[in-house]
SEBAKOL-765331 format. One line per field, with one value per residue (C-alpha): x, y, z. Coordinates in pm, 1 decimal, always signed. Layout:
residues N
east = X:...;
north = Y:...;
up = Z:...;
//
This chain:
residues 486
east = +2742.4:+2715.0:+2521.3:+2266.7:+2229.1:+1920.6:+1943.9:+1582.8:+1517.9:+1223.9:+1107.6:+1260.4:+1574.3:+1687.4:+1997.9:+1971.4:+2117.3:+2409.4:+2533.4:+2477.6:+2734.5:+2966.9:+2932.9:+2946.7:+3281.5:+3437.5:+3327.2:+3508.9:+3846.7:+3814.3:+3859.2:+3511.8:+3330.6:+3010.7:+2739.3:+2448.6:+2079.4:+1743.3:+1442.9:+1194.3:+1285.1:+1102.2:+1294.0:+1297.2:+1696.5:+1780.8:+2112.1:+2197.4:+2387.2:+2640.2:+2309.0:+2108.5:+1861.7:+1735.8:+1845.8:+1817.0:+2060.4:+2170.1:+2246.3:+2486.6:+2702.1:+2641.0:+2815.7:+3086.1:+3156.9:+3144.2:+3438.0:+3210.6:+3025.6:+2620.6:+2358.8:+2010.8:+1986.7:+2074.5:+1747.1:+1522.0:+1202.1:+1205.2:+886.8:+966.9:+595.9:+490.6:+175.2:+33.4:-99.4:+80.8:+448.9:+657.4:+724.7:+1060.4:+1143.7:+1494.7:+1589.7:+1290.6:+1022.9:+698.6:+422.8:+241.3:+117.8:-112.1:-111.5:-407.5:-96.4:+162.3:-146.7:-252.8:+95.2:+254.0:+373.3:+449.1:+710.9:+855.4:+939.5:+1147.2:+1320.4:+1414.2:+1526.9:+1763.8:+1869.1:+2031.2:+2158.3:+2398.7:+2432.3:+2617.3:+2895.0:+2920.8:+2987.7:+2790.9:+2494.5:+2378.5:+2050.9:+1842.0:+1489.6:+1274.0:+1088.6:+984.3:+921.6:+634.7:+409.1:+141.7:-112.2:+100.2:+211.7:-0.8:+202.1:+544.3:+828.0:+1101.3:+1103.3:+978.2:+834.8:+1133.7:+1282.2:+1055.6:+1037.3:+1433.8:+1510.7:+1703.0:+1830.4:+1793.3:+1897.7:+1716.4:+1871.2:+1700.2:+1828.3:+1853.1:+1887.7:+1486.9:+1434.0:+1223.0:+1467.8:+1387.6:+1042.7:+1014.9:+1283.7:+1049.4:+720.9:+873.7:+894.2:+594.1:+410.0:+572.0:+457.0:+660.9:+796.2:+962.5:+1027.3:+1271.0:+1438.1:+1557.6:+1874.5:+1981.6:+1966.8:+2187.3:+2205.9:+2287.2:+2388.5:+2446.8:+2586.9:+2778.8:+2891.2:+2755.6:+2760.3:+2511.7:+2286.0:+2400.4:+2114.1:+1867.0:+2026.8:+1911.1:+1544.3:+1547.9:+1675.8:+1433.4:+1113.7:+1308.0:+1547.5:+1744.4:+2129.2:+2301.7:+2526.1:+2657.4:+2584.2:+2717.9:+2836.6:+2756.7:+2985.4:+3003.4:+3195.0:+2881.1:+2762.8:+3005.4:+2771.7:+2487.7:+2146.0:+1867.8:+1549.7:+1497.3:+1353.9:+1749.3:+1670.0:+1457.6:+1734.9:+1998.1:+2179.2:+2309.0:+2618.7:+2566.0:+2893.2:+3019.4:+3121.7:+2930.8:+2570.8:+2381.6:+1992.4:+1791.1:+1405.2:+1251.0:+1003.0:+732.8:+807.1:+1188.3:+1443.4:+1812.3:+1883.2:+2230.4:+2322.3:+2420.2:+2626.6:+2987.4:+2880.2:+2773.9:+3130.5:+3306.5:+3448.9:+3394.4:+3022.6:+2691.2:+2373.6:+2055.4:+1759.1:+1457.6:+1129.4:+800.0:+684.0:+1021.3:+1156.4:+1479.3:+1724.2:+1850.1:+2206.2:+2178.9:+2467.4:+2348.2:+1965.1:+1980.3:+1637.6:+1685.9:+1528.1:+1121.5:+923.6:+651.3:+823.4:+416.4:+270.6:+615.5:+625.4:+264.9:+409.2:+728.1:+447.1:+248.6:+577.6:+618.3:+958.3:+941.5:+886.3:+1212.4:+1392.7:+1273.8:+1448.3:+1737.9:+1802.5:+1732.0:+2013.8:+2217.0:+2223.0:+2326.0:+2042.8:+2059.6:+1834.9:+1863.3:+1641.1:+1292.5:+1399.0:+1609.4:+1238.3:+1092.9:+1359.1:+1183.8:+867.1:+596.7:+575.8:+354.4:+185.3:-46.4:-48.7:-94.8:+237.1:+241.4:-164.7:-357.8:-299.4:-171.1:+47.3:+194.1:+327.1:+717.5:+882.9:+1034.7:+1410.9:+1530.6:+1375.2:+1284.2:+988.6:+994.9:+644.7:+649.0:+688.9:+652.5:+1003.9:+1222.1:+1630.1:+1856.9:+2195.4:+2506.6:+2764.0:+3042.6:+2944.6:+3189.5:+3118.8:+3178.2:+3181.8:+3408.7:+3661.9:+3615.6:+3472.3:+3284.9:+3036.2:+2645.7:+2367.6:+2017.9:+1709.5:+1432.9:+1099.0:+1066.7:+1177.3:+1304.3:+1350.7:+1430.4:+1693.6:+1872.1:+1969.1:+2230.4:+2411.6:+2452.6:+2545.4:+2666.0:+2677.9:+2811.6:+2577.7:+2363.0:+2279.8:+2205.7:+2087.7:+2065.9:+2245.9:+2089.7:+2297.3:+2479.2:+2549.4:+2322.7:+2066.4:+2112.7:+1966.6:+2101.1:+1982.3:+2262.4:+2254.0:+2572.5:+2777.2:+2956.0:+3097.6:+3339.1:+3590.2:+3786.5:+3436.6:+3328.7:+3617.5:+3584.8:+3227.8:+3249.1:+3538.1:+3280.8:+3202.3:+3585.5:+3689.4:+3805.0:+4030.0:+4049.8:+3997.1:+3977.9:+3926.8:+3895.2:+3512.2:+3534.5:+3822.9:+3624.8:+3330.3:+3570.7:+3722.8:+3391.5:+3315.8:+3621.8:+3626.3:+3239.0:+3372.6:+3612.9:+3378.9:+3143.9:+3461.7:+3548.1:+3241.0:+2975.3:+3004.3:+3021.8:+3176.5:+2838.2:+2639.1:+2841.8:+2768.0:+2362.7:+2424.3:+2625.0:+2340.1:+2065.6;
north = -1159.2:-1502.6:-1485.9:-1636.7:-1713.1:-1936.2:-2108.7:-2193.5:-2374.4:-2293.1:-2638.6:-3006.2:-3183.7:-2856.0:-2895.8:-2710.4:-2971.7:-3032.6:-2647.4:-2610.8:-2863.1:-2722.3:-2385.7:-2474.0:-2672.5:-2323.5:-2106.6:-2367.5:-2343.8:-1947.0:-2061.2:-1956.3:-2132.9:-2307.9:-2458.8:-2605.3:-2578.6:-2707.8:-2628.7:-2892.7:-3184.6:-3438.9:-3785.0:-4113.7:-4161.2:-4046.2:-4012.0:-4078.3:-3835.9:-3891.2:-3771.9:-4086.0:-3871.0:-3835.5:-3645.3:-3582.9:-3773.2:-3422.5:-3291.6:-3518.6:-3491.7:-3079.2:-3172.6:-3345.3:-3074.7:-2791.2:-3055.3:-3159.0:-3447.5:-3426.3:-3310.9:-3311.6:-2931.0:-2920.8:-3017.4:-3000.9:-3147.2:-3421.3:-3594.3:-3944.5:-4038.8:-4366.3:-4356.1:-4154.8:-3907.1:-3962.7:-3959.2:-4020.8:-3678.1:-3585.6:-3296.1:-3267.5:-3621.2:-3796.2:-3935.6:-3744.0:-3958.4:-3968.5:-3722.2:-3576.0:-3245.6:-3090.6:-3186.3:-2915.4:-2615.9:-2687.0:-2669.2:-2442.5:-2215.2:-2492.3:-2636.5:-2290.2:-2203.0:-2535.9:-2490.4:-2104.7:-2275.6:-2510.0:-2188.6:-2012.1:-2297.1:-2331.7:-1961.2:-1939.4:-2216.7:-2014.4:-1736.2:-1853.9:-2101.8:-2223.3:-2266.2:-2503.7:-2441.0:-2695.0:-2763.7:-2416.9:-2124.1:-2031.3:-2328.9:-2065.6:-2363.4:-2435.5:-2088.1:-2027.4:-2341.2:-2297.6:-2275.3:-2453.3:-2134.0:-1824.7:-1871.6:-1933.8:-1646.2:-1393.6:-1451.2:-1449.8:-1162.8:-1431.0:-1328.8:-1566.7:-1654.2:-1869.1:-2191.3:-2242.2:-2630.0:-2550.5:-2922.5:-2939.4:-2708.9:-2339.3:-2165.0:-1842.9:-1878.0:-2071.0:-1781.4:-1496.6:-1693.7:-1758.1:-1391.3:-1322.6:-1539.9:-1364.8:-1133.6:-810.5:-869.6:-1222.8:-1052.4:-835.9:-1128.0:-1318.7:-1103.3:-1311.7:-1616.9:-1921.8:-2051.9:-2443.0:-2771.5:-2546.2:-2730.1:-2625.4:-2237.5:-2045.1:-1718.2:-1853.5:-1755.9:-1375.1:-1262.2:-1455.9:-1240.2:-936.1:-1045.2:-1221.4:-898.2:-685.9:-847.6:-925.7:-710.8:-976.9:-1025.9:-1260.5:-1448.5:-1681.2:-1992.1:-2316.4:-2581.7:-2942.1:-3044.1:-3453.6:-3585.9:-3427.2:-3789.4:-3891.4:-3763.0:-3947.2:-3818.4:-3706.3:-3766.0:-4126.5:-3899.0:-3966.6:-4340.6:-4301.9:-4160.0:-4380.0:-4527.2:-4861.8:-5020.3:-5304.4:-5407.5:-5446.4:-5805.7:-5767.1:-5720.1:-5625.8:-5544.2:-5342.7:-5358.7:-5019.1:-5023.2:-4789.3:-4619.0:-4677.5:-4528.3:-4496.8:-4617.7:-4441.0:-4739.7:-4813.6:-4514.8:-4710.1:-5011.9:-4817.2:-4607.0:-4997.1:-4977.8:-5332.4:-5344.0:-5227.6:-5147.4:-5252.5:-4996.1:-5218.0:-5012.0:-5112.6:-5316.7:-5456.0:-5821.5:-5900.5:-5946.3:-6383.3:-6226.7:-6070.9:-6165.8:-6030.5:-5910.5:-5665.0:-5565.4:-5218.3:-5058.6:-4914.2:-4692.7:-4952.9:-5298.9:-5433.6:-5257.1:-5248.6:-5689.3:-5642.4:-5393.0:-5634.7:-5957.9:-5766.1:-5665.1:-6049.0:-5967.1:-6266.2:-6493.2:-6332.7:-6367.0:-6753.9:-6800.2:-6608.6:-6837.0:-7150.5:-7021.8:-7018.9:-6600.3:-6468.6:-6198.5:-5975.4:-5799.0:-5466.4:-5349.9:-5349.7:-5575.4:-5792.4:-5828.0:-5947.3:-6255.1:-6397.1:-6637.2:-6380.7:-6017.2:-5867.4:-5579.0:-5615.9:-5230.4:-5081.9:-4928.8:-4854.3:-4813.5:-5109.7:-5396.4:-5627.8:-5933.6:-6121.1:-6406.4:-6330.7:-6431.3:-6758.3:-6759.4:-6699.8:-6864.8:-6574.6:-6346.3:-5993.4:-5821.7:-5448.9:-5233.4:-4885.2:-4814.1:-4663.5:-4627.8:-4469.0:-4522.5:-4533.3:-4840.4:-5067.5:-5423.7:-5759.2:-5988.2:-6301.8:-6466.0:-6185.8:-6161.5:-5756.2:-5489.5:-5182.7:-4941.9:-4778.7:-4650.6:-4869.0:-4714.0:-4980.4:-5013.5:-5379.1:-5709.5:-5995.8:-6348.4:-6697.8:-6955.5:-6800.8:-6555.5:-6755.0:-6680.8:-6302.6:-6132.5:-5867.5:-5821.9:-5610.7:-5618.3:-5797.6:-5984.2:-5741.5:-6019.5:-6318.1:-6584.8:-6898.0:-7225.9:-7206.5:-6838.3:-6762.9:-6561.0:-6286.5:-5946.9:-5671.8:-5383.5:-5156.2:-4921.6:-4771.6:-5099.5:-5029.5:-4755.0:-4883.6:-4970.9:-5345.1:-5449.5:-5345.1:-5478.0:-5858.9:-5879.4:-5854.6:-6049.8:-6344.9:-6206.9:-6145.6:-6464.2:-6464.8:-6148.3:-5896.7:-5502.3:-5230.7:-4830.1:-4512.4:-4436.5:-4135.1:-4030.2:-3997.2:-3805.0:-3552.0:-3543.2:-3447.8:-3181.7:-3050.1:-3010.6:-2858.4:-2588.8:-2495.2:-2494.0:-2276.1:-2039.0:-2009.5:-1952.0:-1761.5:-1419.7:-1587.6:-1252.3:-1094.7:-1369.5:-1304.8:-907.7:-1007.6:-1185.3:-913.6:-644.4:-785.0;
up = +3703.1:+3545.2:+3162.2:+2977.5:+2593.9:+2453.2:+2137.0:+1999.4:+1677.2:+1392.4:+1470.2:+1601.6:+1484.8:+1358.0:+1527.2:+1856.0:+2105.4:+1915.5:+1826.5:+2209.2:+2276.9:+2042.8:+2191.0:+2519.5:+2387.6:+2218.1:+2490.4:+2749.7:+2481.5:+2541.4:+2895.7:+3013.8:+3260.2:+3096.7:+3193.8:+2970.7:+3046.7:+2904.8:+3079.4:+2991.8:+2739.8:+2610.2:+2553.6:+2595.8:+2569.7:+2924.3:+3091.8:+3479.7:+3678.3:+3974.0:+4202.6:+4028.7:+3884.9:+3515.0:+3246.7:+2862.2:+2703.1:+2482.5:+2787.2:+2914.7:+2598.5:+2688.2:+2984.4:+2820.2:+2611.5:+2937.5:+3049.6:+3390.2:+3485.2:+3441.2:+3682.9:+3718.7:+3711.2:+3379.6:+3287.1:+3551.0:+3385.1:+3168.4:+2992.6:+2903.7:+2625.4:+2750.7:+2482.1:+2258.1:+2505.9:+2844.6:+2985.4:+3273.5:+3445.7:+3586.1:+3787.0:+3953.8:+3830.1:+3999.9:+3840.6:+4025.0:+3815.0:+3471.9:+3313.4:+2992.6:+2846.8:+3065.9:+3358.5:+3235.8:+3207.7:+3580.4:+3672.0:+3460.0:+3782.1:+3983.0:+3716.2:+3608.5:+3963.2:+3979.4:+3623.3:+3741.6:+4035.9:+3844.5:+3616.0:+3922.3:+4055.1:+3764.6:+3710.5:+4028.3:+3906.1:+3556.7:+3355.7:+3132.0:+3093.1:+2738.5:+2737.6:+2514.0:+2390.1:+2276.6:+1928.7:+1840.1:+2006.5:+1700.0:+1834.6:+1953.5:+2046.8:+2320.6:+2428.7:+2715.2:+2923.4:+2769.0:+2990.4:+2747.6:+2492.4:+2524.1:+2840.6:+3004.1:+2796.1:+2897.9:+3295.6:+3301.3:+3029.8:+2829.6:+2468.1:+2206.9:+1892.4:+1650.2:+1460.7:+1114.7:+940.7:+552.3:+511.1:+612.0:+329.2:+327.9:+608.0:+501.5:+553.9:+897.3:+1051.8:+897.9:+948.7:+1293.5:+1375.0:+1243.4:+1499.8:+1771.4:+2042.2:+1990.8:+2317.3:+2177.4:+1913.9:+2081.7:+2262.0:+1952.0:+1888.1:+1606.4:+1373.5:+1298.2:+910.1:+1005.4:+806.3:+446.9:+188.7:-91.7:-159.2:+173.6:-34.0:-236.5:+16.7:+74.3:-88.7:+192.7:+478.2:+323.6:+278.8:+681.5:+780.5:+639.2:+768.8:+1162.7:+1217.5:+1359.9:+1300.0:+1088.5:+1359.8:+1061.5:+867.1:+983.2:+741.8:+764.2:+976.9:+900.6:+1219.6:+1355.2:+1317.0:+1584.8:+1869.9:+2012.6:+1884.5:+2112.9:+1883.9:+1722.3:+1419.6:+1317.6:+1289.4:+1004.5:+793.2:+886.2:+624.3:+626.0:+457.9:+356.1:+275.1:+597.5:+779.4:+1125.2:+1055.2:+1367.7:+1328.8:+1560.0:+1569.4:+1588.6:+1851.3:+1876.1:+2178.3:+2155.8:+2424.8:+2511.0:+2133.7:+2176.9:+2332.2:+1988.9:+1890.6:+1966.9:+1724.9:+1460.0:+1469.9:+1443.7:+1076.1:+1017.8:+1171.7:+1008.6:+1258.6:+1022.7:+1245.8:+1072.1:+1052.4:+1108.5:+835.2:+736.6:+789.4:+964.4:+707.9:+694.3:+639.1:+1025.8:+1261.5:+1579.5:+1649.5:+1943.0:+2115.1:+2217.7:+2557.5:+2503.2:+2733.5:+2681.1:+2742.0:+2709.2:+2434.2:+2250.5:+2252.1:+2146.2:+1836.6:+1795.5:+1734.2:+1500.0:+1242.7:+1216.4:+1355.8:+1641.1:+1349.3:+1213.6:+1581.2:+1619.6:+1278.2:+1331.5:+1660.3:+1429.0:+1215.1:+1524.3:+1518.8:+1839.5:+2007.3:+2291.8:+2477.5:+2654.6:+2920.5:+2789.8:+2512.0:+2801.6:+2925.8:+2651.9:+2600.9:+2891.2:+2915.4:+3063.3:+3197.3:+3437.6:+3508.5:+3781.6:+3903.8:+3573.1:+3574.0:+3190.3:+3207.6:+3223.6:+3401.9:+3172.9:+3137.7:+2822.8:+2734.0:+2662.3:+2341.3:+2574.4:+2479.6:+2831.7:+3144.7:+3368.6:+3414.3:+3500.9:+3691.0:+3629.4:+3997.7:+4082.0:+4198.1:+3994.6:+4074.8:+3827.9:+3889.7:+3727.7:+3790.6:+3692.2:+3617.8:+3513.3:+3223.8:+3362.9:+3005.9:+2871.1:+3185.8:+3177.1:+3336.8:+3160.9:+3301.6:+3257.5:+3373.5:+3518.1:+3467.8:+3467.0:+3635.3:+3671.0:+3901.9:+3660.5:+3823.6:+3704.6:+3671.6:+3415.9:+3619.4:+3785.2:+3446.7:+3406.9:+3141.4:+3374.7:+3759.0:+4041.8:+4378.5:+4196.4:+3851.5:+3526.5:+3321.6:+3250.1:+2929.1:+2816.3:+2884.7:+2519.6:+2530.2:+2214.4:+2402.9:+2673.4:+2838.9:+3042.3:+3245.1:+3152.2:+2957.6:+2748.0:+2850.9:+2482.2:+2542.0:+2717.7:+2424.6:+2578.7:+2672.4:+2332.1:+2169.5:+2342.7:+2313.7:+1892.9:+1900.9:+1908.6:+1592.0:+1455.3:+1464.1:+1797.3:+1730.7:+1963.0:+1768.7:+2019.4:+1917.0:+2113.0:+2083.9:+2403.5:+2179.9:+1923.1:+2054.7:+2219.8:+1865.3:+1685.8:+1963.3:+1930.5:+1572.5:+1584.3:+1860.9:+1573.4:+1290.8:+1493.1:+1585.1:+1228.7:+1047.9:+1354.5:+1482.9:+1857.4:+1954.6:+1887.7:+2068.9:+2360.0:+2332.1:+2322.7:+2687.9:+2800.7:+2711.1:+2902.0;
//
């Protein structure tokens, strides 16, 4: 009989997609079977699986660290926000339409019968399946449609325990107010709570268990340290990006807009892990620094109202100058879009029908279209001699004569250069992850000298080395004993 464990969070960014991955990673060194789960996540950095459907990125690093390649049922709906109060829905990897709040009440059965549907699916490859809540289960306003926390809980008799950050600050409160929000029937599915990110002397905080256990009755299943090669993994949220530090000291300065509705910005995880390169994320408000090397435009959910945003930071001021500097600038997906002369939206596919004039570096023009085919693939670099691999996931036909250059291709042309090789744009998503491809295309900015590392390495590395931490320091043992008792 395969088992099920749910690790829920006292709110977002608390850590709950990462301590997944590392226990799915322990629990697959104690040579157990694992697969990871999340019923309903919202995000615009998406992965592609080997069925070409959509995923949370979080759970394709889950995935990584159960040692097996991704697929869709390992997070069966996905909302991708597209504006303030509407997203892309996806359900089994497939994007079924757009959708507001009012959507996921009126279907509430219809979308908790597919996410159970998912759950067994992957309980009959297991013996055990990991399963992810999302934001917090104490969010009462939006209890009656749940099926990502205790609603998914509940209709499978799924025990839980709850992840409280320190680092946010008040963790004794949001686990006790927490419980205190609770039915008495959640109540009685949390088994146990996880300290996370403590720094400093943990039994400092020996005191706290005895006042958490005295108004929950849960158990103490540890406290985690922070763990710093935790940084190694891609992050799920861009909530991350606004605490990202840069060093300024380095020699390759690369700086990244932040877009309003920005998405798959872990395209940038295997620069920022270059010793000699610093990633600059510039927020809203904020010029692009003169000192830049490289500007890269990252992928949006909004390619439309994201230029708009772009225009109205000044920042294509600071991108015309850049390019009069002779600063190199590349554009990826949505951002590939906007290096061209005008895009199109004549069937409202981001909702309105809309067009804008492009920022013009790049002669082609892209018209927005309602088909939508994730895939992943291998594409060349003609201007690099070298292969390296991604995932597409665009809704949009680009055209024009500088296509005939790509900046990748396979089947067909992923881009597109200008005639000096100072401007280009791709549809692929995590082409540096590859490390040669990685390694040539900064060697432009090296010199000419050719500096590869091991980023995969790396990221098993840091999962790794969280399994162990979690080993170490929680009572996993018990965990396992919660599964086992329901």
């Amino acid at each position: 009989m395969s088992l099920g464990l749910m690790l829920q969070g006292t709110g977002s960014d608390v850590g709950k997609s990462i301590l997944v991955a590392g226990l799915c990673r322990a629990l697959s060194k104690r040579g157990m079977i694992v697969r990871s789960f999340k019923p309903q996540n919202m995000s615009n950095n998406a992965a592609v699986t080997e069925e070409g459907g959509e995923i949370g990125r979080a759970q394709a690093l889950q995935a990584l660290a159960c040692g097996i390649e991704p697929t869709i049922h390992m997070n069966p709906v996905l909302l991708k926000p597209q504006s303030d109060v509407g997203a892309q829905i996806i359900v089994h990897g497939k994007m079924i339409g757009l959708g507001t709040a009012s959507y996921y009440l009126e279907n509430k059965s219809e979308l908790l019968t597919k996410v159970i549907e998912s759950y067994e699916h992957l309980k009959k490859q297991a013996d055990i399946v990991i399963i992810e809540g999302a934001g917090s289960p104490a969010e009462v306003n939006l209890r009656a449609g749940d099926i990502a926390n205790m609603g998914f809980a509940e209709a499978t008799n799924t025990p839980v325990i709850l992840i409280g950050d320190i680092d946010r600050g008040g963790v004794i409160a949001s686990i006790i107010g927490t419980h205190k929000l609770l039915s008495k029937s959640e109540q009685e599915l949390i088994q146990g709570y996880i300290i996370n990110k403590f720094r400093g002397d943990i039994s400092l905080f020996d005191a706290a268990h005895d006042t958490i256990i005295k108004h929950t009755g849960w158990k103490n299943c540890g406290v985690l340290p922070f763990v710093p090669e935790v940084k190694k993994l891609p992050a799920e949220d861009a909530v991350v990006l606004d605490h990202f530090v840069s060093n300024s000291h380095q020699k390759i300065t690369i700086a990244v807009p932040m877009l309003s509705r920005i998405a798959n910005f872990d395209d940038l995880d295997p620069l920022i892990q270059e010793s000699d390169v610093d990633v600059n994320f510039i927020s809203p408000g904020k010029p692009i620094p003169a000192s830049t090397h490289l500007i890269i435009i990252p992928g949006t959910k909004a390619t439309l109202a994201d230029l708009g945003f772009l225009k109205k930071q000044g920042w294509d001021i600071d991108i015309a100058a850049h390019i009069r500097r002779k600063g190199n600038v590349l554009g990826i997906c949505g951002g590939y879009q906007m290096l061209g002369k005008k895009i199109s939206d004549p069937e409202g596919i981001e909702g309105k029908d809309d067009h804008q004039e492009a920022l013009g570096y790049l002669n082609i023009e892209t018209i927005m279209q309602n088909e939508k085919t994730p895939r992943k693939t291998t594409a060349y670099a003609p201007h690099l001699n070298c292969e390296t691999e991604g995932y597409e996931i665009h809704i949009g036909k680009t055209t024009g004569p500088d296509t005939v250059r790509p900046f990748l291709e396979n089947d067909k042309n992923l881009g597109a250069m200008s005639e000096n090789g100072q401007i280009a744009g791709v549809y692929l998503h995590g082409l540096f992850v590859n490390d040669k491809f990685r390694a040539k295309f900064l060697s432009q900015f090296r010199n000419g000298k050719y500096q590869e590392t091991a980023y995969s390495q790396e990221v098993e590395n840091a999962l790794d080395t969280l399994a162990e931490k979690m080993e170490y320091h929680l009572d996993i043992d018990a965990m396992l004993a919660f599964a086992k008792s329901t």
